[in-house]
N, C-alpha and C positions, 0 to 999 in steps of 0.2 A: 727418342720416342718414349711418350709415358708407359710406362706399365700396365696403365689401362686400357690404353685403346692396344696393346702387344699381342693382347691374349685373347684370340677369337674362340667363338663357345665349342668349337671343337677341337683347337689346343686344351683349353680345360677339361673336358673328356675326356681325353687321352691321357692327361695327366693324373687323373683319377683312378683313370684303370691301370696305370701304374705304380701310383705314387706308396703305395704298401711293400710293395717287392723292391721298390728303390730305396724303401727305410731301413727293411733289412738288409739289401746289399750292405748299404752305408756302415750299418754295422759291423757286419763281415768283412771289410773294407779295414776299416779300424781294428780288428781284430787282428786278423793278416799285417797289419803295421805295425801292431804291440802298443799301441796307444793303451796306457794303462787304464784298468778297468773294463776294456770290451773284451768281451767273451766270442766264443765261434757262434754261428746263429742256429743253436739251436735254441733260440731266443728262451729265455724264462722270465717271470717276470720282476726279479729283477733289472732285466735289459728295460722292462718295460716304466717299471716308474723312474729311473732313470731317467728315460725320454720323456715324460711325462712334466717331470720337475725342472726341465727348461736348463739341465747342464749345455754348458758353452757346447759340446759336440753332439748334441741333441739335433736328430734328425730337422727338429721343426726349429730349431735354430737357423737352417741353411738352407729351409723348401725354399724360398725365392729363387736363392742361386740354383739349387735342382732342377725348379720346374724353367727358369729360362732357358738353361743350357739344354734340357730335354727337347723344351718347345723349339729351340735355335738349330738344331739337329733335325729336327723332323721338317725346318725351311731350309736348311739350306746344307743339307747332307749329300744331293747330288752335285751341285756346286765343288763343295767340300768336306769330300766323306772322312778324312784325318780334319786334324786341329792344325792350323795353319796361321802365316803373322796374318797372313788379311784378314782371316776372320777373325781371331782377336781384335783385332783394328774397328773393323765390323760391329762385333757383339761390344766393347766397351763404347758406344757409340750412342747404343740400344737400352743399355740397360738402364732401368731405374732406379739405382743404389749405389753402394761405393763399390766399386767395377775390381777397386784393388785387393782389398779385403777377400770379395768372393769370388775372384778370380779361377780358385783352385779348385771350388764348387761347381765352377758354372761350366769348368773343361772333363770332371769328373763328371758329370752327365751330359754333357756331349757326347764322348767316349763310350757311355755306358751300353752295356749289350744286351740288356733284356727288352 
């Protein structure tokens, strides 16, 4: 399925309305794993041009994988509210990009709780 026709205009909504709290989780996220350089989020801004200058774990490096695994959760969470092989099976199916790369992006926003 392309990517374009994926994303109905109220997945994009919804992703919008989160996609700020899902940048700093990400960060918070990195921090809590010691990934060198993230700090806890009480973001400053340094965090902020950081993310800005397109570092490889820069939030907007890995929105694609985000917002699918977000919008992926929000179809099919009652189905399968944990991360499971069919859905994997599922989403690498779906997605419009290298499924293997962002693999760990697209189940970290599945997962996610906010």
């Amino acid at each position: 399925m392309a990517a374009t026709t994926y994303y109905t205009d109220e997945d994009m909504t919804a992703w919008e309305r989160v996609k700020k709290a899902f940048a700093n989780d990400w960060e918070q996220t990195k921090s809590d794993f010691g990934v060198d350089g993230a700090r806890d989020m009480n973001q400053d801004v340094d965090d902020t041009l950081k993310q800005a200058s397109g570092a490889d774990d820069a939030f907007e490096n890995r929105e694609q994988a985000f917002r699918f695994g977000y919008t992926a959760k929000r179809r099919y969470e009652s189905e399968s509210p944990e991360w499971n092989d069919d859905l994997d099976r599922r989403l690498q199916k779906e997605y419009d990009g290298d499924y293997r790369a962002d693999r760990d992006y697209i189940r970290h926003a599945y997962q996610y709780g906010g």
